[in-house]
C-alpha atoms as a printed R data frame, in Angstrom:
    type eleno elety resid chain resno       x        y       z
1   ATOM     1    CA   UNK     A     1 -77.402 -155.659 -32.873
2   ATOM     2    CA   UNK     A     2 -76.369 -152.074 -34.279
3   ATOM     3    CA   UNK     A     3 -78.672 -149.117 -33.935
4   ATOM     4    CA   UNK     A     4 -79.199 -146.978 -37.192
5   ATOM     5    CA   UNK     A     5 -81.482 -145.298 -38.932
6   ATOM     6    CA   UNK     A     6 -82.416 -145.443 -42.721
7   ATOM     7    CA   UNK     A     7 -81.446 -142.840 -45.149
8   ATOM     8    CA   UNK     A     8 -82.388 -144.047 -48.707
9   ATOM     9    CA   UNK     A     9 -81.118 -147.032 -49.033
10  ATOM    10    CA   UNK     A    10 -77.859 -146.550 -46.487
11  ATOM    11    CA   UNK     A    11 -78.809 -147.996 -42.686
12  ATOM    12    CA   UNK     A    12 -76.387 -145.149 -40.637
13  ATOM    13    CA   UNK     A    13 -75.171 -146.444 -37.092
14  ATOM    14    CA   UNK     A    14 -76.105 -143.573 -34.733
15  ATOM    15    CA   UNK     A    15 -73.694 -144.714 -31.709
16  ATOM    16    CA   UNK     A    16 -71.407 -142.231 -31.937
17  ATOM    17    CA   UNK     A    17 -70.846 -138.592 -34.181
18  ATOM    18    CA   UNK     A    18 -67.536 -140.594 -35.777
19  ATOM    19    CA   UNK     A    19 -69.704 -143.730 -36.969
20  ATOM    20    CA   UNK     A    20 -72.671 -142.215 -38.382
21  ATOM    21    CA   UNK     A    21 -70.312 -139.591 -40.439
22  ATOM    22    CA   UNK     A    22 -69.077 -143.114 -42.267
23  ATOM    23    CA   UNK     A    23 -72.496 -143.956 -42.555
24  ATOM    24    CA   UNK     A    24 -73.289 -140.828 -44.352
25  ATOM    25    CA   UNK     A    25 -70.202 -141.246 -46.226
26  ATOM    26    CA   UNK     A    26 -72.048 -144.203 -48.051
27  ATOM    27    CA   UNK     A    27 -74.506 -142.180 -49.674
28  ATOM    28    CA   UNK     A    28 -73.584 -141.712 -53.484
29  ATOM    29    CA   UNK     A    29 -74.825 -138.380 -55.227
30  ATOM    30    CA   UNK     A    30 -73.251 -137.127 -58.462
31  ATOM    31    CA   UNK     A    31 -75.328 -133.894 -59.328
32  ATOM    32    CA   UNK     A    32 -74.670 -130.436 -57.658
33  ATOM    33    CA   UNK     A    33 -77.697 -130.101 -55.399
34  ATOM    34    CA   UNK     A    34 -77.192 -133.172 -54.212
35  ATOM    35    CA   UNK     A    35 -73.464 -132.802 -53.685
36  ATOM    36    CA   UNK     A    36 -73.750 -129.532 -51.734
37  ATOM    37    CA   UNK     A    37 -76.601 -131.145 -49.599
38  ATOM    38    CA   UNK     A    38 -74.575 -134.266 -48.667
39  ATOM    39    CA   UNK     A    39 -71.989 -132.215 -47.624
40  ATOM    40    CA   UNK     A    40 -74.078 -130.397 -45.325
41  ATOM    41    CA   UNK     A    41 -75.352 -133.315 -43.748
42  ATOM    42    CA   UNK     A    42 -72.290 -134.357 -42.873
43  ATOM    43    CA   UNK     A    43 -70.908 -131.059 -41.866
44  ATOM    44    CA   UNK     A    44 -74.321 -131.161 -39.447
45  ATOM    45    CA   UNK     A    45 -73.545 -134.790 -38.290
46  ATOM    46    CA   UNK     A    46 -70.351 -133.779 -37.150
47  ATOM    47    CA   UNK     A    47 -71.021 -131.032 -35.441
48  ATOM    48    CA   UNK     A    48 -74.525 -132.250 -34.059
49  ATOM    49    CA   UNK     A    49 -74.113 -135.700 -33.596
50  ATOM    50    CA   UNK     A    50 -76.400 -138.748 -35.435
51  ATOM    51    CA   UNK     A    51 -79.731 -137.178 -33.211
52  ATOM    52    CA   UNK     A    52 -80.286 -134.816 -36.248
53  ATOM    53    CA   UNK     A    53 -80.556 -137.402 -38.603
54  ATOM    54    CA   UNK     A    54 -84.285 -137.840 -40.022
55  ATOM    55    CA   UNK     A    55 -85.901 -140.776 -39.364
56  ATOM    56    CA   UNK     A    56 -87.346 -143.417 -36.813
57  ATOM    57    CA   UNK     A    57 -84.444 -145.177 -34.966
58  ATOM    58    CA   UNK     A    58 -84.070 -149.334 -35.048
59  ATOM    59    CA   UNK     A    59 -81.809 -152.720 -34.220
60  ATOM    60    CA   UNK     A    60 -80.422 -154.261 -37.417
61  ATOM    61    CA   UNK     A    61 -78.890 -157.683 -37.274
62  ATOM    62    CA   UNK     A    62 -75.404 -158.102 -38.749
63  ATOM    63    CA   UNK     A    63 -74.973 -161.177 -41.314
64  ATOM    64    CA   UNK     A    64 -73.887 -164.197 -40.097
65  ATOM    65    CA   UNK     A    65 -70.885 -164.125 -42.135
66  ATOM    66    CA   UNK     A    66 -69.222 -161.256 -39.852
67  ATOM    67    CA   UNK     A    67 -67.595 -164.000 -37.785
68  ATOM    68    CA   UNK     A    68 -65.504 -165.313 -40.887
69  ATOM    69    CA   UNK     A    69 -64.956 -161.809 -41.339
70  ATOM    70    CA   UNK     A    70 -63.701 -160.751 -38.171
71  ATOM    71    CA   UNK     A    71 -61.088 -163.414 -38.038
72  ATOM    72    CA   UNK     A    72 -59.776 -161.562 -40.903
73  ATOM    73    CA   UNK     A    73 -59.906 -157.456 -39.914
74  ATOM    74    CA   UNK     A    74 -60.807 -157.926 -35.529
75  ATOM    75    CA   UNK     A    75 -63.208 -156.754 -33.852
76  ATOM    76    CA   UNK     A    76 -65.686 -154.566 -34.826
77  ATOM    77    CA   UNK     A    77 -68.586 -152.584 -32.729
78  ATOM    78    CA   UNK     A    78 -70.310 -151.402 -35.616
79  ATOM    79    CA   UNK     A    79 -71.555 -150.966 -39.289
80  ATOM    80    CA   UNK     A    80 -73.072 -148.434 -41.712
81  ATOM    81    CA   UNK     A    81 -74.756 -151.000 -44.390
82  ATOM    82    CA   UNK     A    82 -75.416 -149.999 -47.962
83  ATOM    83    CA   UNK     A    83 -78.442 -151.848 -49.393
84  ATOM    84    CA   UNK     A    84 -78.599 -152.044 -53.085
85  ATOM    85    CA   UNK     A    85 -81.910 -150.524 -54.625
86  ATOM    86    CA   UNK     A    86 -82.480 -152.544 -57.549
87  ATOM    87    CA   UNK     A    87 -84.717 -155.987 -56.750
88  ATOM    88    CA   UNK     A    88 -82.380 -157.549 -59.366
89  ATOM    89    CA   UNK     A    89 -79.289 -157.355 -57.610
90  ATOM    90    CA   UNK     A    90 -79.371 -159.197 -54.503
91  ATOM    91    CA   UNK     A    91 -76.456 -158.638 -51.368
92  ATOM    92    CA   UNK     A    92 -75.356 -155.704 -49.757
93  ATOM    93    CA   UNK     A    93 -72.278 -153.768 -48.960
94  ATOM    94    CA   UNK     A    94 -71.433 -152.367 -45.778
95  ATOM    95    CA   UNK     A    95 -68.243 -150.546 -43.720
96  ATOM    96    CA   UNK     A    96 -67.215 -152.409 -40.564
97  ATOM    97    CA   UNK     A    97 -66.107 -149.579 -37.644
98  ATOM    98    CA   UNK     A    98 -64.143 -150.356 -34.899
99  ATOM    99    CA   UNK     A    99 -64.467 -146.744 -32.435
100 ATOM   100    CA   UNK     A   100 -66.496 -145.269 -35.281
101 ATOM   101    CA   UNK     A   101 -63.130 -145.574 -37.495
102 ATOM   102    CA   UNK     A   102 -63.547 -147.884 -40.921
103 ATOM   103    CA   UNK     A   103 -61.421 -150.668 -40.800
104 ATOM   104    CA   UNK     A   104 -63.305 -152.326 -44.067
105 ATOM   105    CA   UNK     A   105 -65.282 -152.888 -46.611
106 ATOM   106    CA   UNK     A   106 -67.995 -155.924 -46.882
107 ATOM   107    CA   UNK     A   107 -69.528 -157.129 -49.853
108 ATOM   108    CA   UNK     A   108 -71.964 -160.033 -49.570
109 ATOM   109    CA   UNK     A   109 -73.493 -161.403 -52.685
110 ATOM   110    CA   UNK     A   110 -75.425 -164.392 -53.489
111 ATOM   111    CA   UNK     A   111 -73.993 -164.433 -57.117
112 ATOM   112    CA   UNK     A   112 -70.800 -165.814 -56.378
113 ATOM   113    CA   UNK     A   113 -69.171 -165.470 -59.960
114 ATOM   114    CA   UNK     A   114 -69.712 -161.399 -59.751
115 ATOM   115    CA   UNK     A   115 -67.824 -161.439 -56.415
116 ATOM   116    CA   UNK     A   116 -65.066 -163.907 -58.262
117 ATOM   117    CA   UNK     A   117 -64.765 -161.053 -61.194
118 ATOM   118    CA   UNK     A   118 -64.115 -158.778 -58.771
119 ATOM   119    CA   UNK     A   119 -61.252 -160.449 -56.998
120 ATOM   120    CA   UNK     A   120 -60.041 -160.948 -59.798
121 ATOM   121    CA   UNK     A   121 -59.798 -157.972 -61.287
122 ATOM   122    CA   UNK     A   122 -59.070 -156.251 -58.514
123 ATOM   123    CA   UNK     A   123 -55.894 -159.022 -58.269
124 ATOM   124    CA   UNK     A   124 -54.356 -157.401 -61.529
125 ATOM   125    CA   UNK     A   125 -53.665 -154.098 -59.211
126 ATOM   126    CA   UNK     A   126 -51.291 -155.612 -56.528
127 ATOM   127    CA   UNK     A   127 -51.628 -153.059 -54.038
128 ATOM   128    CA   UNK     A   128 -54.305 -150.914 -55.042
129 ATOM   129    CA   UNK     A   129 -52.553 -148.904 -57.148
130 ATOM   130    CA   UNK     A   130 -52.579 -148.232 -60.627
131 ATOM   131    CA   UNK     A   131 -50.894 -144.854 -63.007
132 ATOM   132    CA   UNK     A   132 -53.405 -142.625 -62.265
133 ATOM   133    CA   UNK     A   133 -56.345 -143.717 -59.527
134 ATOM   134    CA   UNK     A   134 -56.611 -145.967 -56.872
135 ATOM   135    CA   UNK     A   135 -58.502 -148.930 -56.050
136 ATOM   136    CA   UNK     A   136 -59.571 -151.134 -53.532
137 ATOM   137    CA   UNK     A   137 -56.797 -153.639 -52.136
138 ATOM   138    CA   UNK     A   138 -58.183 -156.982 -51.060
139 ATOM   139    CA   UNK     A   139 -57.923 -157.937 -47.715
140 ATOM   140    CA   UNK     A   140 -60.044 -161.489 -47.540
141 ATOM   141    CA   UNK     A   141 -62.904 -162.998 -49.024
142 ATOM   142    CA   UNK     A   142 -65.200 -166.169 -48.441
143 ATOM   143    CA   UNK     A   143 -67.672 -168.362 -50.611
144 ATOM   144    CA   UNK     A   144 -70.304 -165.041 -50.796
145 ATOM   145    CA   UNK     A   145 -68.175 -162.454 -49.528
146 ATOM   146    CA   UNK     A   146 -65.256 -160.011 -50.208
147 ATOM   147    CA   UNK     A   147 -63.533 -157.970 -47.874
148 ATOM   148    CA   UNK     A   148 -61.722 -154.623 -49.447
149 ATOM   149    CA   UNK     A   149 -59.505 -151.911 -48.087
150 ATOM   150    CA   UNK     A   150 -62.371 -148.593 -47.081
151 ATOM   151    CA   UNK     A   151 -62.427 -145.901 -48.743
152 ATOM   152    CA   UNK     A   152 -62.007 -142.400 -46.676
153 ATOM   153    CA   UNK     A   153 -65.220 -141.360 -44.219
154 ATOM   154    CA   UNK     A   154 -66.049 -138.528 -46.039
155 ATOM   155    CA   UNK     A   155 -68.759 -137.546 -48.861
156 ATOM   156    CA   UNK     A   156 -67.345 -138.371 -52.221
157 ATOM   157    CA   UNK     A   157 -67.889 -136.544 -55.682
158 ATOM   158    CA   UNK     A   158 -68.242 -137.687 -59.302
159 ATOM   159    CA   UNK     A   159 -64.107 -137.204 -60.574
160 ATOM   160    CA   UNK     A   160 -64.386 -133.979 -62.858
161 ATOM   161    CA   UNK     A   161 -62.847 -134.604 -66.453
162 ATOM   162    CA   UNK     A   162 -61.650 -137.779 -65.840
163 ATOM   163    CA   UNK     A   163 -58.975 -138.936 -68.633
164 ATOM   164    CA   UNK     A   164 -61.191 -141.398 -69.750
165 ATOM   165    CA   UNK     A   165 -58.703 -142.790 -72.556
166 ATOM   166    CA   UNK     A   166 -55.538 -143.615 -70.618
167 ATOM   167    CA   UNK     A   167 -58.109 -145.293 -67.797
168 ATOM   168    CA   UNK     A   168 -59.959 -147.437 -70.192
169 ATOM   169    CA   UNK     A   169 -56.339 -148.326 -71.537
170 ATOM   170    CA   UNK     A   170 -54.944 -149.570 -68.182
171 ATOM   171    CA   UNK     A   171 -57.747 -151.292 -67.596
172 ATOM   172    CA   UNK     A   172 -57.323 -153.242 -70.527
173 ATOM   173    CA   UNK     A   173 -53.645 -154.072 -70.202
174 ATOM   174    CA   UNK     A   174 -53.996 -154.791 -66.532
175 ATOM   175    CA   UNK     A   175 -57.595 -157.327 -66.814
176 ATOM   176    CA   UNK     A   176 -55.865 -158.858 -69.926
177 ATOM   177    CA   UNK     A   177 -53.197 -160.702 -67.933
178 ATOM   178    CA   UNK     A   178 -56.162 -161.889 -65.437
179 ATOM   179    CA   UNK     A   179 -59.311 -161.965 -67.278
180 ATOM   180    CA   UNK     A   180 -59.921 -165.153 -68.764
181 ATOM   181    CA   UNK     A   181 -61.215 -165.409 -72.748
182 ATOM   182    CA   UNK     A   182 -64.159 -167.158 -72.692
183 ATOM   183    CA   UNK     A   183 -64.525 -169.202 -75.765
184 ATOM   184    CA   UNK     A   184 -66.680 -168.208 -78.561
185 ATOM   185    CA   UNK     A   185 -65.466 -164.576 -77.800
186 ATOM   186    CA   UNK     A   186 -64.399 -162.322 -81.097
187 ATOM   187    CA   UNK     A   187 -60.304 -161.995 -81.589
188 ATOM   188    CA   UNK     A   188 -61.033 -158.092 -81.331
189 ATOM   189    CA   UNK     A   189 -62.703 -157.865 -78.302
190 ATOM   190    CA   UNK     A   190 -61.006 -155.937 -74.839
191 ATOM   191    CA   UNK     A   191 -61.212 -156.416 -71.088
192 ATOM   192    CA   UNK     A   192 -64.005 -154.126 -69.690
193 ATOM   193    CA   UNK     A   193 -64.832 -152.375 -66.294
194 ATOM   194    CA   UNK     A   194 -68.069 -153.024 -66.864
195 ATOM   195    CA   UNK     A   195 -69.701 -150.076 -64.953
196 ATOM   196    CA   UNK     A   196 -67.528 -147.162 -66.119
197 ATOM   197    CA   UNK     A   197 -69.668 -144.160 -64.340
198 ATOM   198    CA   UNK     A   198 -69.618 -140.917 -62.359
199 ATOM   199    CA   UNK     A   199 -71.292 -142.827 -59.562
200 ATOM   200    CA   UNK     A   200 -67.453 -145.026 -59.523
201 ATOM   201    CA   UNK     A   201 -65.077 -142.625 -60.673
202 ATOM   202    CA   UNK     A   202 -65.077 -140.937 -57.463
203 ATOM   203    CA   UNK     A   203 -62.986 -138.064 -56.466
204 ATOM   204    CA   UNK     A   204 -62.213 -138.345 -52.225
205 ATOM   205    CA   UNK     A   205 -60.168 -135.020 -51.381
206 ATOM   206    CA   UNK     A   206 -56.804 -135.714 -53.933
207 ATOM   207    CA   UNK     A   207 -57.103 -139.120 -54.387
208 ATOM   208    CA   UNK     A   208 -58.817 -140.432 -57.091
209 ATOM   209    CA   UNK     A   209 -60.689 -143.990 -57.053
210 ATOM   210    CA   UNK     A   210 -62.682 -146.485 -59.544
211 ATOM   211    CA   UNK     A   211 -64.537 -148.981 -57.955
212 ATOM   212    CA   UNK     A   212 -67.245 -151.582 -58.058
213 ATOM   213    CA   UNK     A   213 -65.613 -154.064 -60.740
214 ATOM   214    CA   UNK     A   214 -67.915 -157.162 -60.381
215 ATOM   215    CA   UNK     A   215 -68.928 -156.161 -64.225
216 ATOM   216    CA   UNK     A   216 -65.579 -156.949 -65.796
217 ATOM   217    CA   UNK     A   217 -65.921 -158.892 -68.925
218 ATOM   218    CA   UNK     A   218 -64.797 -159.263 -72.803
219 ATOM   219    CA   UNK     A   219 -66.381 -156.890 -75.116
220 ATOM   220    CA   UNK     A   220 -65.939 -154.278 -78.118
221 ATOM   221    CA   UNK     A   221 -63.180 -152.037 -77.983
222 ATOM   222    CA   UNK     A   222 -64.429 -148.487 -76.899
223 ATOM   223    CA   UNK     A   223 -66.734 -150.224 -74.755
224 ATOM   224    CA   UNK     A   224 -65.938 -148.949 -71.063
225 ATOM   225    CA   UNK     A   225 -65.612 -145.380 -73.022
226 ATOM   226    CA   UNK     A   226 -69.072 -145.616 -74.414
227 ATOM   227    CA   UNK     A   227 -70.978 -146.388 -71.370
228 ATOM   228    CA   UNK     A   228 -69.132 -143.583 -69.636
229 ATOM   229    CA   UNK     A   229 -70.433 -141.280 -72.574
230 ATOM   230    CA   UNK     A   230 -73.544 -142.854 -72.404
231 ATOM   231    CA   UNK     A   231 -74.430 -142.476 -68.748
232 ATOM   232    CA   UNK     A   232 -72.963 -138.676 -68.675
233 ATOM   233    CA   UNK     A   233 -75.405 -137.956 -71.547
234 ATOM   234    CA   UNK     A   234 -78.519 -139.665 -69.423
235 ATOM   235    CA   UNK     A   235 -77.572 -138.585 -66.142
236 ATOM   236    CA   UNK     A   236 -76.165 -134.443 -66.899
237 ATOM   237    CA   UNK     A   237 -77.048 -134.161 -70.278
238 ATOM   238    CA   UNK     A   238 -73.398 -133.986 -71.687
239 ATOM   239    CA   UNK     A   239 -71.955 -134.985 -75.019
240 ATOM   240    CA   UNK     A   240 -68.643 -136.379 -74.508
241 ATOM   241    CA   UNK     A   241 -67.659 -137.623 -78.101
242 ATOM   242    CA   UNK     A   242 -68.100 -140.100 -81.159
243 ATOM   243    CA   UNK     A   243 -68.669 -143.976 -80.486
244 ATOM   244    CA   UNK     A   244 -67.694 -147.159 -81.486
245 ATOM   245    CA   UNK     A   245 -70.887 -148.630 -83.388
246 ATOM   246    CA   UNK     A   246 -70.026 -151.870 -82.404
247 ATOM   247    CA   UNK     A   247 -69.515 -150.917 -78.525
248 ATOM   248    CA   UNK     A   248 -72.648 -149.254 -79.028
249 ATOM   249    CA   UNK     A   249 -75.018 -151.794 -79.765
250 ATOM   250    CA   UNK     A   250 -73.247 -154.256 -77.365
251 ATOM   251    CA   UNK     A   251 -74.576 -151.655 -74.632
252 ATOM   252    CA   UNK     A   252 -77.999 -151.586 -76.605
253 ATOM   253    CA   UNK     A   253 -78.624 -155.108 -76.164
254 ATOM   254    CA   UNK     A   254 -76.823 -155.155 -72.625
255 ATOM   255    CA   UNK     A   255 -79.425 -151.975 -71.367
256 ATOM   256    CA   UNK     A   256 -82.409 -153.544 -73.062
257 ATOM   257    CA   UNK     A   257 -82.139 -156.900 -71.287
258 ATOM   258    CA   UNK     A   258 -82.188 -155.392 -68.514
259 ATOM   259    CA   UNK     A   259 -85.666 -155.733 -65.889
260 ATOM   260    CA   UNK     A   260 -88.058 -153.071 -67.081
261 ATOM   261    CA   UNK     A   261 -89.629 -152.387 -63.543
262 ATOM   262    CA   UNK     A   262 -86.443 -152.421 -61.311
263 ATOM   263    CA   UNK     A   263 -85.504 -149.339 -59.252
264 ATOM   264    CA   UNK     A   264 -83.270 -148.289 -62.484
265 ATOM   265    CA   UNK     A   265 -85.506 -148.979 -64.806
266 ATOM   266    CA   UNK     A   266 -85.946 -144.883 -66.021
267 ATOM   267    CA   UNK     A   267 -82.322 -144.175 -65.886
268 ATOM   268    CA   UNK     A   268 -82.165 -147.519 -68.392
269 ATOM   269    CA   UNK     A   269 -84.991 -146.082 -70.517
270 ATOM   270    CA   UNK     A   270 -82.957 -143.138 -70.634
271 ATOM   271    CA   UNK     A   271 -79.090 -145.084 -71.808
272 ATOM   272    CA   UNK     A   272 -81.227 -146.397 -74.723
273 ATOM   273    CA   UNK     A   273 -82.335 -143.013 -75.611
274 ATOM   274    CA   UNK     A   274 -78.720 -141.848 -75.059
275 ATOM   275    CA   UNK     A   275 -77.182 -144.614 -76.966
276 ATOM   276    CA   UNK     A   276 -79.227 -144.371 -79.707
277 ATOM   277    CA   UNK     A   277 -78.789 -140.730 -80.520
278 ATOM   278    CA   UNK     A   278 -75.070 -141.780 -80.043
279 ATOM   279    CA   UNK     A   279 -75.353 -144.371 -82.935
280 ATOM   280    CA   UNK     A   280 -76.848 -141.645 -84.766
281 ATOM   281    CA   UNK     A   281 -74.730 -139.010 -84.441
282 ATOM   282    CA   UNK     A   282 -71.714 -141.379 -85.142
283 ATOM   283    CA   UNK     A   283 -73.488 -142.128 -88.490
284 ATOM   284    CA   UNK     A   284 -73.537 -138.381 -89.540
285 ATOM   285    CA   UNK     A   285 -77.623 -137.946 -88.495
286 ATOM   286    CA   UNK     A   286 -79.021 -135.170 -86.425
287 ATOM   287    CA   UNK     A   287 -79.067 -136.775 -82.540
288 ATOM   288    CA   UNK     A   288 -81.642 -133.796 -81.986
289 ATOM   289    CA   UNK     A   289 -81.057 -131.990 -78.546
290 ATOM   290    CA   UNK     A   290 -77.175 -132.659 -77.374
291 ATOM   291    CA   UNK     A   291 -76.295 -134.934 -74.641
C-alpha cells in the first residue's frame, strides 16, 4: 500500500517532502499560468512538506506486475502514479522511488503493440541519446509493461523554439533502420513520432527531452511537423508555418476518428479546426484569425 493523494489525474505519495516533489513532478502543464503555478507548488512542497497538498488522503494498491519489475530496478518503497485521462487509452504510468529518489519509470498498458512501438523506437537511440535531445533509455520490459530510465524530479516546461526540422529529420533516419514497412504502405511515406507536442518536447533545466513514442508509425512526409504546428495553433494560438497537404489530411482523418466524448475530445474539435485553416492557408485562402 502507498499513501497519496489525487491531484488531477497524478496519485502523489505523501511519505516524505522528497517523494511527493516527484509526484508533483508528474503533472504536465504547457501554458504560463499553469507553469508558474506548478512551480509554486513544488517550491511549497519542498519547503512544507506533502501536508499542504489539497485533497483527502488514501491507500492505493501497486500493480501486480511490480514484482517482475523489481527484479529488474530493486526495491522500491514508493510510487507517484500518473493515470491517463482519456477513457480510450487504458494503463498507466508511474515513477518507482526508493528514499523518495526515482529510480524508474513504469508504463503498463493493455495494448501490447503500443508498448512494442515504443521499445522499439526507443531501441534506435542506444543510450538515450540522440544530436540534439534526450530520451528515455530502456531498462526492462514484460508482456504489458516497459520500464524506462526517469526523467529529473522537477516541474518540466514545454521546450521553447524547438528546431522542429532537424528533430523530425533524426527521427526519421533513426526509426527507419527499426521501424518496420508495413505492406500496402506508399514508397513516399517517413517514420513518425506520432505525438510530436509541447506536452513531449519538454525542457528539464538544460537538458532537453522527447518522449512518449508508443505513436510511431509510417506516414506523409511533414507529418510529425504538422501535428506539432497543428497542436501549437489549438493549444497557444500560434502559426508556425505552411503544411504538407498530404500530411494534413492524414492528421484530418487520424483526429476525426478519434472518440468524440473522451476527456480530449475539445482539444480534438479544436486540431480539426486548426488543421483545416492550415489546408487553407497552404492553398492561398484566408485561414481567418491566425493560429
Amino acid at each position: 500500500m502507498t499513501a497519496v493523494v489525487r491531484l488531477r489525474n497524478v496519485l502523489i505519495p505523501t511519505q516524505s517532502r522528497r517523494a511527493a516533489r516527484a509526484g508533483v513532478a508528474l503533472l504536465t502543464f504547457s501554458k504560463p499560468l499553469p507553469l508558474a503555478c506548478h512551480r509554486l507548488l513544488d517550491l511549497a512542497v519542498g519547503v512544507a512538506g506533502p501536508r499542504i497538498l489539497p485533497g483527502a488522503r488514501f491507500d492505493w494498491s501497486p500493480p501486480e506486475v511490480l514484482d517482475q519489475v523489481t527484479e529488474v530496478v530493486g526495491p522500491v518503497d514508493g510510487m507517484a502514479v500518473y493515470e491517463r485521462p482519456q477513457a480510450s487509452r487504458s494503463g498507466l504510468a508511474a515513477v518507482l522511488l526508493r528514499a523518495g529518489r526515482p529510480v524508474a519509470f513504469l508504463k503498463l498498458r493493455y495494448d501490447s503493440d503500443a508498448l512494442e512501438r515504443e521499445r522499439v523506437a526507443l531501441g534506435a537511440f542506444g543510450n538515450g541519446r540522440s544530436t540534439g535531445f534526450r530520451v528515455p533509455r530502456q531498462l526492462g520490459h514484460g508482456e504489458n509493461w516497459i520500464l524506462l530510465e526517469a526523467m529529473p524530479p522537477r516541474p518540466t516546461r514545454p521546450w521553447r523554439h524547438p528546431p522542429i526540422d532537424t528533430i523530425t529529420a533524426e527521427i526519421t533516419d533513426r526509426l527507419a533502420t527499426v521501424l518496420p514497412r508495413p505492406p500496402g504502405v506508399a514508397d513516399h511515406w517517413a517514420p513518425m513520432h506520432g505525438d510530436l507536442t509541447a506536452w513531449n518536447l519538454r525542457a528539464a533545466g538544460r537538458q532537453r527531452w522527447l518522449i512518449d513514442w508508443e505513436d510511431v508509425a509510417w506516414a506523409p512526409p511533414g507529418a510529425d511537423r504538422v501535428y506539432y504546428a497543428a497542436t501549437m495553433g489549438a493549444v497557444f494560438g500560434v502559426r508556425t508555418g505552411g503544411a504538407d497537404p498530404e500530411a494534413v489530411q492524414f492528421w484530418l482523418d487520424r483526429v476525426s476518428a478519434r472518440a468524440g466524448t473522451d476527456h480530449d475530445a475539445a482539444l480534438n474539435a479544436r486540431l480539426i479546426s486548426t488543421l483545416h485553416a492550415m489546408r487553407e492557408w497552404d492553398s492561398g485562402g484566408e485561414t481567418g484569425a491566425p493560429f
